[in-house]
NUVOVEX-301724 format. One record per atom (N, C-alpha, C): x, y, z. Coordinates in steps of 0.001 Angstrom, whole numbers, plus 500000, padded with zeros to 6 digits. Each point is the difference from the previous one (the first is absolute). Layout:
XYZ;...
REM end
This chain:
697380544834318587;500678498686500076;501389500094499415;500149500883498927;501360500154499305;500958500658500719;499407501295500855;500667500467500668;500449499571501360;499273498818500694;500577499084501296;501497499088498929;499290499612498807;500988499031499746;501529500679500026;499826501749499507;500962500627499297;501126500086501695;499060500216500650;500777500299501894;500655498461499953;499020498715499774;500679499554500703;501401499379498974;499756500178498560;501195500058499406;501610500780500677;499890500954500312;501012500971500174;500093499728501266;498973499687501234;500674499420501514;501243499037499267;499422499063499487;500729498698499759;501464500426499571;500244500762499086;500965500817499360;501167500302501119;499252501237500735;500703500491501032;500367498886501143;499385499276500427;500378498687500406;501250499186499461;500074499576498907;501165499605499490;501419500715500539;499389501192499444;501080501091499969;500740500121501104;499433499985501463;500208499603501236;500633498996500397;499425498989499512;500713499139499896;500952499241499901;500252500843498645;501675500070499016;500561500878500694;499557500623500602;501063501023500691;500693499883501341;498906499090500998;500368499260500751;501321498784500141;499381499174498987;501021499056499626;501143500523499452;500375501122499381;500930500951499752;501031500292500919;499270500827501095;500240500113500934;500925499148500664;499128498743500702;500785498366500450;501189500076499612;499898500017498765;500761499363498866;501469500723500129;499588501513500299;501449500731500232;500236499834501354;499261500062501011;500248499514501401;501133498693500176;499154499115499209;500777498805500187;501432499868499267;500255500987498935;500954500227499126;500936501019500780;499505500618500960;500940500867500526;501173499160500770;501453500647500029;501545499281499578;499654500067502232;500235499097500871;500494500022501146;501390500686499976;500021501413501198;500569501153500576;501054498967500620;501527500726499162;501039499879500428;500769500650501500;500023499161501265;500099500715500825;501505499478501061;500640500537500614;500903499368500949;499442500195501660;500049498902500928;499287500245501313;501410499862501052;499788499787501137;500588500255501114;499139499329501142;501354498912500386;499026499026500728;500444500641501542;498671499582500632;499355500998501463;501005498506501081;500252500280500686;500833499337500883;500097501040501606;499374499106500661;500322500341501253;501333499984500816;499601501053500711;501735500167501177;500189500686500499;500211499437501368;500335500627501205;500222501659499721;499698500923500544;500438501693499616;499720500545501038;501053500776500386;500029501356501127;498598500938499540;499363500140501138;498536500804499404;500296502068500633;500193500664499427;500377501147500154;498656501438499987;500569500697500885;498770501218499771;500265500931499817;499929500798498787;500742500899499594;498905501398500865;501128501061501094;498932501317500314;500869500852499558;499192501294500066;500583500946500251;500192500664501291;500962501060499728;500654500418501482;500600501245499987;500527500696500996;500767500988500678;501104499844500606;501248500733499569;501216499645501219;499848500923501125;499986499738501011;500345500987501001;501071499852501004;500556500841500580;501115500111501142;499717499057500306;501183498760500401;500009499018501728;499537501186501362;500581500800499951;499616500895501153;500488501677499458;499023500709500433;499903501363499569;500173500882501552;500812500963500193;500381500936501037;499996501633499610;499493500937500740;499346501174499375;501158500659500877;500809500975499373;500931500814501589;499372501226500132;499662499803501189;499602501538500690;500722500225501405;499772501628500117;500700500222501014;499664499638501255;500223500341500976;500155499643501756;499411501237500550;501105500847499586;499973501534500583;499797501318498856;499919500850500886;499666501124498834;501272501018499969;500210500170498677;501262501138499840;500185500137498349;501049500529500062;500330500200498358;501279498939499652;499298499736498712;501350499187499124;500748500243499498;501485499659500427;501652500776500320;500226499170499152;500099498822499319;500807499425499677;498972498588499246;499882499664498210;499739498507499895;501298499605499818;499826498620500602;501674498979499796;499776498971498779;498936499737499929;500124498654499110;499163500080497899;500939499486499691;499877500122498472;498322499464499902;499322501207499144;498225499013499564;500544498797498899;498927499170500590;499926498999498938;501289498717500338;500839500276501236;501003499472500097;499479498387501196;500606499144500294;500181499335501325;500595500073500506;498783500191501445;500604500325500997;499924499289501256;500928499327500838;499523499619501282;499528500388501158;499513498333500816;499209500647500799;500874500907500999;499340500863500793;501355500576500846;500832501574499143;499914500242499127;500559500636499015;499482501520500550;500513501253500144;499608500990500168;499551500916498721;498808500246499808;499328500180498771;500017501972499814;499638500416501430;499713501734499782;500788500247501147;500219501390500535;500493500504501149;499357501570500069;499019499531501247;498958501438500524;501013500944500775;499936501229499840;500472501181501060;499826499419501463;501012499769500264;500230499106501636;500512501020500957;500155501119499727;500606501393500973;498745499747501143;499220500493500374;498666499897500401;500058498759500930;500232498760499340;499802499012501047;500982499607500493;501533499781499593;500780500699500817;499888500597501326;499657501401499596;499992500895501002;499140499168501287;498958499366499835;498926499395500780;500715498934500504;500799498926499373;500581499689500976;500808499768500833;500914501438499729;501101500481500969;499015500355501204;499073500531499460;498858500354501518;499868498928500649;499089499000499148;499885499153501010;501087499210500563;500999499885499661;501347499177501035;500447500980501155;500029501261499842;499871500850500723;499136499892501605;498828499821498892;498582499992501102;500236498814501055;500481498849499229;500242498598500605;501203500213500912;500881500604499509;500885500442501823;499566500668500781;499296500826499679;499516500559500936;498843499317500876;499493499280499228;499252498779501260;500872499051500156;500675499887499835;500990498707500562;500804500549501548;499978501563499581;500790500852501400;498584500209500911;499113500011499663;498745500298501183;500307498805500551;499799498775499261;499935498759500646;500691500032500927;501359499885499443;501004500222501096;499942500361501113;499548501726499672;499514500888501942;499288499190500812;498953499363499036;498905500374501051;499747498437500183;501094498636499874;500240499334500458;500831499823501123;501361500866499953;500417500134501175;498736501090501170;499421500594499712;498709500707501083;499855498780500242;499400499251499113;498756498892501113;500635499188500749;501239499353499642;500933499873501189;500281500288500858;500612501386500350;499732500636501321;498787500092500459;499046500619499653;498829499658500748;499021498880501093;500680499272498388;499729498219500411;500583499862501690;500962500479499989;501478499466501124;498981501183501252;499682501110500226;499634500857500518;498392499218500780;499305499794498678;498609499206500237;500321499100501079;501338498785499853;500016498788500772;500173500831501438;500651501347500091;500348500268501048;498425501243500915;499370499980498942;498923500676500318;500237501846500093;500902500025499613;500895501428499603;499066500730499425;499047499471499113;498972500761498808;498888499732500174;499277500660499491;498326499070499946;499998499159498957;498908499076499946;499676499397499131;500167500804498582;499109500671500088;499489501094498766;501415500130499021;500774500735501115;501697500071499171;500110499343499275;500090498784500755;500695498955499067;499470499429498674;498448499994500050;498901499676498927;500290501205498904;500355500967500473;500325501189499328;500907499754498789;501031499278500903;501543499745499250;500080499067499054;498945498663500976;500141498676498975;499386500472498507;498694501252500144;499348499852498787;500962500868499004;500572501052500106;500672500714499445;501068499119499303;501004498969500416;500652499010499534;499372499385498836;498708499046500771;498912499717498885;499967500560498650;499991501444499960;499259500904499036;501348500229499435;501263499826500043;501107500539499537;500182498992499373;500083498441500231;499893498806499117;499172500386499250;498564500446500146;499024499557498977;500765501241498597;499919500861500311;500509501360499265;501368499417498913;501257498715501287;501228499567499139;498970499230499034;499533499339500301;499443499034498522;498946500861499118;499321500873500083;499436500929499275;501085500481499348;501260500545500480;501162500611499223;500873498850499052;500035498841500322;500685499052499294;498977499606498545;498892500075500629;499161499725498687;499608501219498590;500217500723500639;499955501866499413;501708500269498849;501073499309500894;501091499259499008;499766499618498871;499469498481500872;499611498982498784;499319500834498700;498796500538500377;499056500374499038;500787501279499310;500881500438500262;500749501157499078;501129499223499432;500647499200500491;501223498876499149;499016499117499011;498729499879500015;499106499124498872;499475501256499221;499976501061500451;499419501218498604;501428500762499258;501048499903501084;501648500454499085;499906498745499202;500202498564499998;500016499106498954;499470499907499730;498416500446499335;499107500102499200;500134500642498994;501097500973500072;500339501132499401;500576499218498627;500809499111500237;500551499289498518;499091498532499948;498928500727498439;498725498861499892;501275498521499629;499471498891500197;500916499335499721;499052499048498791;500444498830499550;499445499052499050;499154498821500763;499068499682500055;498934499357500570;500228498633499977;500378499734498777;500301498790498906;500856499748499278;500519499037499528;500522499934498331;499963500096498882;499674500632498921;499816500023498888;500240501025499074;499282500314498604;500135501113499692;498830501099500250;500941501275499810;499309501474500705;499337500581498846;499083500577500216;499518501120499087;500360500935500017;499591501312498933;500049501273499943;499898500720501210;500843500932500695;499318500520501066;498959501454499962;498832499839500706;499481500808499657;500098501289500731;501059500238500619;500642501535500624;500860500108499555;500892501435500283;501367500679499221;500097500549501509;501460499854499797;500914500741501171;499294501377500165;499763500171501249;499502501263501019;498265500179500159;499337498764499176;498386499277500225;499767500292502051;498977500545500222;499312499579501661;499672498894499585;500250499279500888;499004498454500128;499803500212501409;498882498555500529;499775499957500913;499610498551500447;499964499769501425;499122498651499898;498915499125499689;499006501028499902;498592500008499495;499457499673498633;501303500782499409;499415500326498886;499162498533499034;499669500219498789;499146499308499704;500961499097498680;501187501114499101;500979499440498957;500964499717500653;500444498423499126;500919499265500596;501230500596499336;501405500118500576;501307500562499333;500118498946499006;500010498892499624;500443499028499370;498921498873500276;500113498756498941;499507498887500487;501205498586499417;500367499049500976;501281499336499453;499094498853499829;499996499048498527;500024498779499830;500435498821500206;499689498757500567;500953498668500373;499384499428498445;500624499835499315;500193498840498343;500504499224500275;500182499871500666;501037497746500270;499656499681501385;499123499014499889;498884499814498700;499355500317499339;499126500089499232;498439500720499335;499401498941500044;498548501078500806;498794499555499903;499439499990498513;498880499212500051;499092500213498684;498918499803500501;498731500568499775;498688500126500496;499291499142498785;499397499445500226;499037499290498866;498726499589500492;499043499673498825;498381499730500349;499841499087498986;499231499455500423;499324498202498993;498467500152500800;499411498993499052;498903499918500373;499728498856501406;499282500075500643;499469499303501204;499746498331499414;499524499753498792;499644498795499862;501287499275499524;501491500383499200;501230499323499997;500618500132501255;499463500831500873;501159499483501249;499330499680500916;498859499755500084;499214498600500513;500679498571499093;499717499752498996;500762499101499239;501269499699500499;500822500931500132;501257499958499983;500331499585501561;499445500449501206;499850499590501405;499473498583499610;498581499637499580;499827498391500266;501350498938499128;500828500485499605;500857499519499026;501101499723501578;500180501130500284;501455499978500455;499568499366501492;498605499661500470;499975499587501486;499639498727499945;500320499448498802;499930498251499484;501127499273501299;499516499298500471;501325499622501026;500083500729500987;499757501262500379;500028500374501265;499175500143501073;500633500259501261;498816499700501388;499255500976499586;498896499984501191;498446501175499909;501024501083500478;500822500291501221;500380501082500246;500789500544498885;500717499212499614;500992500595498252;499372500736498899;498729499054499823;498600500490499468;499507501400500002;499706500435501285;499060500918500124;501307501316500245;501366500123499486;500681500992499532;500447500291498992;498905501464499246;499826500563499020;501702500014499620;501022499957500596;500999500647499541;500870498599499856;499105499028499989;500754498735499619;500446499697498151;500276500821499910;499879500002498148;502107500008499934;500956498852500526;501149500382499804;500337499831498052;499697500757499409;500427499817498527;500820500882499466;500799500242498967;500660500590499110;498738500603499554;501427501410499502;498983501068499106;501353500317499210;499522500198498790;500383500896498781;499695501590499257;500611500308499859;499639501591499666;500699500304498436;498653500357499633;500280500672498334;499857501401499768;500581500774499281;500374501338499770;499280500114498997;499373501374499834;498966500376498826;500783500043498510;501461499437499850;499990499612498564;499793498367500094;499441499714500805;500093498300500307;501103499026499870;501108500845500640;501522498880500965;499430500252501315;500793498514500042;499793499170501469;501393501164501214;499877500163500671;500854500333501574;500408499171499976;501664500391499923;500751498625500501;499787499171501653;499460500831500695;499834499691501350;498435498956500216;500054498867500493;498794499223500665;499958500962501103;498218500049499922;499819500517501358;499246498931500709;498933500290500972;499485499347501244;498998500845500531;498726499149500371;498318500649499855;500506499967501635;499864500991500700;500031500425501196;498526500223500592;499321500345499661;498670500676500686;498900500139499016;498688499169500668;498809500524499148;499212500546500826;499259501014499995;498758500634500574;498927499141500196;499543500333501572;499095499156500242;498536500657499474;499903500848499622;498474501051499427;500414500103498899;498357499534499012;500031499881498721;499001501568499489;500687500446499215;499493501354499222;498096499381499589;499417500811500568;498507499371500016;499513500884498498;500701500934499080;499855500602498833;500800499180498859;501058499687500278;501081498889498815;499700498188500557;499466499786501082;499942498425500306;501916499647499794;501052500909500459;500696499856499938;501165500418501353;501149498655500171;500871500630501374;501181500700499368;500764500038501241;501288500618499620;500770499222500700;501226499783498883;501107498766500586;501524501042499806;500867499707501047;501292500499500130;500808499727499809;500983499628498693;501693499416500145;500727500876499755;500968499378500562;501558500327499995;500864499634499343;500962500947499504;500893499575499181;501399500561500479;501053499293499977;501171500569499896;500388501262498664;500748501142500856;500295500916499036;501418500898500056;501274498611499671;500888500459500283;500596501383498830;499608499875499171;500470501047499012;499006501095499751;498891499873500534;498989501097500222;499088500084498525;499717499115499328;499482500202498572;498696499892500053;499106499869501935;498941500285499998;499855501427500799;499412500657499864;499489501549500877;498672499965500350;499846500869500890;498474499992500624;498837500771498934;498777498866499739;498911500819499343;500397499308498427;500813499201499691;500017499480498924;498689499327499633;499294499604498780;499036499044499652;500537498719499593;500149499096500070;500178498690500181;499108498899499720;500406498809499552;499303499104500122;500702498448500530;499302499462500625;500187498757500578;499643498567499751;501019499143499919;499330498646499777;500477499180501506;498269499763500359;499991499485501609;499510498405499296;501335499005500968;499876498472499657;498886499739500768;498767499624499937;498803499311500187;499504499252500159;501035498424499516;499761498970500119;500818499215498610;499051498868500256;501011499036498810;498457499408499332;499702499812498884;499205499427499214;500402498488499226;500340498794500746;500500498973499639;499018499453498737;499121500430499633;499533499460498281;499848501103499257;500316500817499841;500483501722499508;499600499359498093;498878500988499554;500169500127498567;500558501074499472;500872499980498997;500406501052499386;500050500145498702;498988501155499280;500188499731498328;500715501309499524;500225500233498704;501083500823499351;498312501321500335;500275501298500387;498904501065499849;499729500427498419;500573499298498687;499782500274499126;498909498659499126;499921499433500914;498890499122499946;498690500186500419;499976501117501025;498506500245500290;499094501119499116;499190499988500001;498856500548499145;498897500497501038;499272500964499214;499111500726500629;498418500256499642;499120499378500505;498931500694499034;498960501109500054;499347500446499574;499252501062500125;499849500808501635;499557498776500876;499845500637501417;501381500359500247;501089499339499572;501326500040501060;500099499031500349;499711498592499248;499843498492500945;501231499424499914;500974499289500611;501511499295499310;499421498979499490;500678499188498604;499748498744499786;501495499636499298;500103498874499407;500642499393499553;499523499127498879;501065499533498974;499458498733499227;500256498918500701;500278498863499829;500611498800500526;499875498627498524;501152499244499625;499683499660498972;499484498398500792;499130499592499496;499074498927501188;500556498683498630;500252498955500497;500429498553499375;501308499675499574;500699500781500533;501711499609500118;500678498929500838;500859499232499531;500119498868500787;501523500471501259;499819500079500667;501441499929501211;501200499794499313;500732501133499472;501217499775499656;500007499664498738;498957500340498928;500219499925498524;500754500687499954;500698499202498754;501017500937498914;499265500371498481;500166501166500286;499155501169498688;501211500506499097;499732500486499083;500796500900499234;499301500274498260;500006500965499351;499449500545499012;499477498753499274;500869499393499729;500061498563499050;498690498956500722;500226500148501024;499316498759500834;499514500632501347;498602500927499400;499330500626501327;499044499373500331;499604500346501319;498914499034501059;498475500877499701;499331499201500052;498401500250499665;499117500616501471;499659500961499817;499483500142501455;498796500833499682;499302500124500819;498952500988500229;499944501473500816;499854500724499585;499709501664501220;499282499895500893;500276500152501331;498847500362500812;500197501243500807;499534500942499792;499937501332501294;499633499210501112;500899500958500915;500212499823501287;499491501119500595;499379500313501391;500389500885500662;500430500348501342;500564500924500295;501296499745500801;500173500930501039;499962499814501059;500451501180501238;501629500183500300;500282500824499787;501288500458499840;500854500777501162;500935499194500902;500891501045501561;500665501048498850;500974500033500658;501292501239500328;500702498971498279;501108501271499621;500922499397499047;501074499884500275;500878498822499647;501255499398500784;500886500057498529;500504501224499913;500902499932498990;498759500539498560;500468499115499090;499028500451498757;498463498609499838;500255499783501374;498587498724500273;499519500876500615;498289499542499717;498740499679501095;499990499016501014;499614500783501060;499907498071500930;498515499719500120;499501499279499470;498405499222499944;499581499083500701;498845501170500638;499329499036501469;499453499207499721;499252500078498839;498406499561499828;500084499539498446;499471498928499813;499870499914498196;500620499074498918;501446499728501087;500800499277498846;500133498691500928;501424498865499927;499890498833500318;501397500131500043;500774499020500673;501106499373499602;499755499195498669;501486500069498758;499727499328498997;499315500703498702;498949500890500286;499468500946498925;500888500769498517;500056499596499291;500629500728498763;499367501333499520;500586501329500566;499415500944499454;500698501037499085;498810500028498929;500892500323498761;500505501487500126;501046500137499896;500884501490499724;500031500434498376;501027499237498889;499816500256499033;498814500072499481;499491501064498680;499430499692498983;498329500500500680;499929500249500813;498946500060501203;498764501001499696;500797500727498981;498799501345499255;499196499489499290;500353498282498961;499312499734499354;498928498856500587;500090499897501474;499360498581500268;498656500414500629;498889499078499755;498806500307500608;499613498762500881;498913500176500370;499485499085501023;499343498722499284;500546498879500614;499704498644499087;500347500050498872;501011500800499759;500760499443498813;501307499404499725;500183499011498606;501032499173499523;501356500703500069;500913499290500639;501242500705500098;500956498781499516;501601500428499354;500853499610499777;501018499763500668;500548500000501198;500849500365500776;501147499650500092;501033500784499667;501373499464499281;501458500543501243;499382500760501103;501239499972500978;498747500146501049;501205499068500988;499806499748500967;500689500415501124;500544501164501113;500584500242500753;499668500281501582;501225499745501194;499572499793501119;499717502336500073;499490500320501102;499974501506500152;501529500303500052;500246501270499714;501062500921500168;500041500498501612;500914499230500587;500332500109501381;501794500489499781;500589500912500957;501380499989499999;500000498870501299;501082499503499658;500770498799500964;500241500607501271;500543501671500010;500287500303501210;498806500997500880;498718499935499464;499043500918500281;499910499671501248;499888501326500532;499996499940501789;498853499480501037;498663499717498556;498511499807500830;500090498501499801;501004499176499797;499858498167499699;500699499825501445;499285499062500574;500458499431501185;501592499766499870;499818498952499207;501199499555499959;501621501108500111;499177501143499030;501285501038500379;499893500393501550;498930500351500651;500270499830501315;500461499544501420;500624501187500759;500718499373501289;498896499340500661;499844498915500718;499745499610501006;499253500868501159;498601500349500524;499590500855500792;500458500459500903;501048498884501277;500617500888500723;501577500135499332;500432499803499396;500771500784498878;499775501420499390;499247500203499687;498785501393499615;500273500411501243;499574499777501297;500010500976500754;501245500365500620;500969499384499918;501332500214500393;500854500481499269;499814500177498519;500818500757499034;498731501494499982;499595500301500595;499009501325500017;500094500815500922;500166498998501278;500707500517500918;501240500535500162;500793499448499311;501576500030499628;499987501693498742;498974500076499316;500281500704498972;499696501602500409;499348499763501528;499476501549500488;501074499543500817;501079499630500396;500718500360500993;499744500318501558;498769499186500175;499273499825501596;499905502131499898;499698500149499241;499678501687499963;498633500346500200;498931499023498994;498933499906500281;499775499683501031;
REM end
């Protein structure tokens, strides 16, 4: 009996103790000072919606020079690495040889031009003989065909010309194209031939440059139902209806002074990446793009007329990789805060699906509101449902002249007429 009493003495004990420790507890809970914080009020607006890919420059047009005819190389004319036009005489083959061939054949060609001759005046007389019955038939069939066969022989010889005056000017390879030349890959007194399989050179067209790029299938689906808002079914159902501006960034991340223009998307989607391939053009009057560069692109996509944007030093991460945010919840529209006289609010985590970044913002699909105060300052110390102080209040850090705000934007067919203008109808 002493020993139940002695248990239930010391439950009771430890009970207290709990107790007191509990209420302890409270006690500092409720004593704890509300987290000094500054937020950033969420405000919607209109924004250029952008897709940043990657890419490849390649030639506007690529030309390989090879020869015509076969001989040896007498002579390169043109500087490597230089431009060159189209028309431009690039090598000069040992032409002795074809020459010689077609002194023959002009040769050959008088000499059927003089059969003709004979054996047109024959069928004449004959002819005249026949009416008089002077000959037999036979004769004369004799004569007409021989005439026949002396024509057929002149145009066999006129064409035997031709085809030796097209292998003597074959002899000097000429330039295919415009642009710049490569290294050549023969040295004076090389056989080449027509066949062969190595090209002497290959010349580049750079004005314009292409850029090759790939995005995924599900933003340029997006980006098509965006841009065929307003247009007929036939306007509709062309993949290459995408007239937008493009931008190009260089792997220290500057912008190309040049706007380009989305020319071409592939109608077959990569069934391994779920991804196409899209084509622009850019003007390249000073040549500061080359073929095979890596690149990246910002393709205009559309416009997001309630666009959120928060500072990226506001978002947070948790264990999985989840985005969230604080948000300070019971602020009135346009309080005035400051150290002296801060606003009372509460924490609430947010969480948040997060686009592309427009400058040093997130743009947020999912999660936030027009109006939302989300806290930036002080943000390490704040937890969920907890007392906050909040002593600044500011709109986001936008530049006035940022290129993704409507408002800095031309006008759509404006856009397409200064793009057009900026490739010089080259594209």
């Amino acid at each position: 009996m002493c020993f139940n009493l002695k248990q239930i003495l010391m439950c009771g004990v430890a009970l207290l103790a709990l107790t007191a420790c509990g209420d302890s507890s409270n006690q500092q809970e409720r004593q704890r000072p509300a987290t000094v914080v500054g937020v950033v009020n969420v405000k919607a607006r209109p924004v250029i919606l952008y897709s940043e890919m990657p890419g490849r420059t390649l030639a506007y047009e690529t030309a390989e020079v090879r020869p015509e005819v076969t001989g040896i190389i007498r002579e390169r004319v043109y500087q490597e690495g230089a431009f060159v036009n189209k028309g431009d005489v690039l090598y000069h083959i040992d032409d002795e040889m074809y020459k010689a061939s077609y002194e023959g054949a002009k040769a050959n060609l008088a000499k059927a031009e003089a059969a003709v001759t004979l054996t047109q005046l024959k069928e004449r007389r004959m002819s005249e003989l026949r009416k008089k019955n002077a000959i037999s038939q036979q004769d004369y069939d004799e004569a007409r065909a021989s005439y026949l066969q002396a024509n057929a022989d002149l145009q066999s010889a006129k064409a035997a010309v031709q085809t030796a005056k097209i292998n003597l000017d074959r002899t000097e390879i000429s330039a295919p194209l415009s642009g710049l030349i490569s290294k050549s890959s023969v040295s004076v007194g090389t056989l080449v031939s027509n066949n062969q399989m190595t090209a002497l050179a290959t010349i580049y067209q750079i004005d314009p440059m292409n850029v090759d790029l790939t995005e995924s299938v599900e933003k340029l689906v997006k980006a098509k139902r965006q841009n065929d808002l307003g247009t007929d079914e036939e306007a509709s159902r062309n993949l290459q209806n995408l007239n937008v501006p493009v931008k190009l960034l260089f792997d220290n991340g500057k912008e190309y002074s040049q706007v380009g223009k989305l020319e071409f998307v592939d109608v077959g989607v990569d069934v391994n990446t779920s991804t196409m391939t899209l084509r622009a053009s850019f003007a390249n009057p000073k040549y500061h793009l080359m073929p095979g560069m890596f690149v990246r692109a910002k393709v205009q996509i559309g416009v997001d007329e309630y666009a959120l944007l928060i500072p990226q030093k506001a978002v947070l991460r948790d264990n999985r990789g989840n985005a969230y945010v604080f948000i300070a919840e019971g602020l009135s529209p346009n309080q005035t805060v400051s150290k002296e006289a801060p606003a009372k609010a509460k924490s609430v985590r947010k969480f948040v699906t997060l686009g592309d970044t427009y400058g040093e913002n997130w743009l947020v699909t999912e999660g936030l509101k027009d109006g939302d105060s989300v806290i930036l300052e002080g943000i390490q110390k704040v937890t969920d449902n907890g007392d906050l102080n909040v002593i600044k209040i500011n709109d986001i850090n936008i530049p006035k002249d940022a290129d993704y705000l409507v408002e800095n934007s031309m006008k759509k067919n404006e856009i397409a007429t200064t793009v057009a203008e900026s490739t010089g109808g080259n594209a």
